[in-house]
C-alpha positions as CSV (number, residue, x, y, z in Angstrom):
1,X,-16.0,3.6,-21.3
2,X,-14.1,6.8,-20.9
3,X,-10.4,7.1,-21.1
4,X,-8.0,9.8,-20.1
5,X,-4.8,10.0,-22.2
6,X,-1.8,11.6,-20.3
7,X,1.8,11.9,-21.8
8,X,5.5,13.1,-21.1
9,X,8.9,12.5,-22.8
10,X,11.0,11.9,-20.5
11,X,14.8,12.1,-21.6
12,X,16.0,8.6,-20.2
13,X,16.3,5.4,-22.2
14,X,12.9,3.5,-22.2
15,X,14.9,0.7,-20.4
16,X,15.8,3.5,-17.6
17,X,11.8,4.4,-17.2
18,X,10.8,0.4,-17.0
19,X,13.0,0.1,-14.6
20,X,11.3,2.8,-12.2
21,X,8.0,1.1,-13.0
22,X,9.2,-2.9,-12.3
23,X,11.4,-2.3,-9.4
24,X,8.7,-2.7,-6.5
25,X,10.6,-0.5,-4.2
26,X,10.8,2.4,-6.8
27,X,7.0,2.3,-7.8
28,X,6.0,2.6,-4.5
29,X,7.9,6.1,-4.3
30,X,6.7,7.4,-7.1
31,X,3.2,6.4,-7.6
32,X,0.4,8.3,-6.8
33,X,-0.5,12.0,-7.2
34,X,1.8,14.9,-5.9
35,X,1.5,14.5,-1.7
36,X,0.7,11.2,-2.1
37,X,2.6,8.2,-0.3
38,X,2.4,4.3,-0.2
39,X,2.6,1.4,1.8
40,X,2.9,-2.1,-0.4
41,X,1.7,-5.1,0.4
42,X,2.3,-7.6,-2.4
43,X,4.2,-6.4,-6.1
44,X,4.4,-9.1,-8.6
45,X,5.5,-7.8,-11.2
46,X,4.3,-10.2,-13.8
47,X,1.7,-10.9,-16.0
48,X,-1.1,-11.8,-13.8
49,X,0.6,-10.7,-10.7
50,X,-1.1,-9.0,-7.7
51,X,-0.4,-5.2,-6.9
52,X,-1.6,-4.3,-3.0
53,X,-0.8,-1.2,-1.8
54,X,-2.5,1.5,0.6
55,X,-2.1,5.5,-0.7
56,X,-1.6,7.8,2.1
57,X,-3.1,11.6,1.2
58,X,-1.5,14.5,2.3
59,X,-4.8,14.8,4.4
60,X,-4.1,11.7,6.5
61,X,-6.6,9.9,4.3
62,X,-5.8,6.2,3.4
63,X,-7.0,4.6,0.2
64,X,-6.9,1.0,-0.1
65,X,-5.8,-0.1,-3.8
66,X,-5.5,-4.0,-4.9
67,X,-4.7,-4.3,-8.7
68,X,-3.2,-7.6,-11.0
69,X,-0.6,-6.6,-13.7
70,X,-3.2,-7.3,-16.9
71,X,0.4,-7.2,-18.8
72,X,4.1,-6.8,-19.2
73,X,6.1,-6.1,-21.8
74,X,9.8,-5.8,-21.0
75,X,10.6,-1.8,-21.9
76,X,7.5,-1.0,-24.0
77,X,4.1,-1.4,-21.9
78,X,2.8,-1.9,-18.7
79,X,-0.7,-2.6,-18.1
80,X,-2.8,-2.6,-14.3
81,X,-6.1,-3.4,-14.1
82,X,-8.0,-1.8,-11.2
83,X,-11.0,-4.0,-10.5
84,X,-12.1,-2.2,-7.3
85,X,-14.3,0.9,-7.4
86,X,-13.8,3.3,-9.4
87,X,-13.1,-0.5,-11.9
88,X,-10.5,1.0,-14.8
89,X,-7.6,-0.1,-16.9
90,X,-4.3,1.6,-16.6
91,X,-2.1,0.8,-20.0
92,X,1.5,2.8,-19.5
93,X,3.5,2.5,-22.9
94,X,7.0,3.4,-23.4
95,X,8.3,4.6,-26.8
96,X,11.9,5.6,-27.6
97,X,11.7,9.3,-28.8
98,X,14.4,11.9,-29.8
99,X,15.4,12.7,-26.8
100,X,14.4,9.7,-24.7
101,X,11.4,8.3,-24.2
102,X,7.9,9.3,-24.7
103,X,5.3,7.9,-22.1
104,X,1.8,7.3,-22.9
105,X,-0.5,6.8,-20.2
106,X,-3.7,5.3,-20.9
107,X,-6.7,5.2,-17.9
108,X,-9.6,4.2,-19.2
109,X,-12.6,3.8,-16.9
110,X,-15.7,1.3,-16.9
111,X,-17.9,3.5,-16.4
112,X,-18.1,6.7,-17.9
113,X,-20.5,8.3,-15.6
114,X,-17.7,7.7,-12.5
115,X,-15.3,8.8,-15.2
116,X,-17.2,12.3,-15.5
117,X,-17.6,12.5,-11.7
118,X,-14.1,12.2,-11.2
119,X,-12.4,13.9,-13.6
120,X,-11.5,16.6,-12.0
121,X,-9.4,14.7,-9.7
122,X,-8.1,12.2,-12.3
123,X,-6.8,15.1,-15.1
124,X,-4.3,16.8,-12.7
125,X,-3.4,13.7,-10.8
126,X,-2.4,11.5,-13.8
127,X,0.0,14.7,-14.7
128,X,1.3,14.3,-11.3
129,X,1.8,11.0,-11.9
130,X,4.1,10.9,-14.7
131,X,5.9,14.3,-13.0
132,X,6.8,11.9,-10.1
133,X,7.8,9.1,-12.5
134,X,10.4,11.3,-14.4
135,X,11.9,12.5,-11.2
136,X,12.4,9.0,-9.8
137,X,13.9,8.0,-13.2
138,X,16.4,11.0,-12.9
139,X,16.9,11.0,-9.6
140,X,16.7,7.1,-8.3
């Protein structure tokens, strides 16, 4: 198993960041790498709930994603599991920090040989990721 650990403080209350995560509508403007848009399907957001959504590239690509919602805890962690090709886990875990929150992502991959291969898309986008996240949180 490989993981890739991403982070940001993000000056907001960790209640503030959960709320960009577990509001359906929200996630889906957020998610994704920079370019990036969705269309969502089905968002439980609950333990064992199903995630569908399609990511739209910015080169017209589409990339079919179903997760489940491993688990929830209210303002502290989220965790998706990805059981699809490339299969990983995706543990996002909110701490309160000095000047708001600190956010620790978490992808760790099945395999690590599809880890290495696509690690050079994973690095940046997982920082584009959490960019995205803190401007939905300061801008919603």
């Amino acid at each position: 198993m490989t993981t890739f650990n991403h982070s940001l403080d993000i000056p907001a209350t960790p209640a503030q960041v959960f709320a960009a995560i577990s509001t359906p509508e929200r996630l889906a403007r957020w998610w994704g790498p920079a370019g990036f848009t969705n269309t969502v399907s089905v968002c439980e957001f609950k333990t064992g709930g199903r995630w569908n959504l399609v990511m739209h590239g910015p080169d017209g690509a589409n990339y079919p994603n179903d997760n489940v919602f491993g688990e929830i805890v209210l303002n502290q962690k989220v965790v998706v599991e990805h059981p699809m090709q490339p299969v990983f886990c995706l543990t996002i875990e909110l701490m309160a920090s000095k000047t708001g929150t600190l956010v620790s992502w978490a992808q760790a991959f099945e395999s690590a040989d599809v880890a290495q291969q696509i690690e050079h898309i994973v690095v940046p986008a997982n920082d584009e990721n959490l960019q995205k996240l803190m401007l939905e949180v300061l801008n919603p």
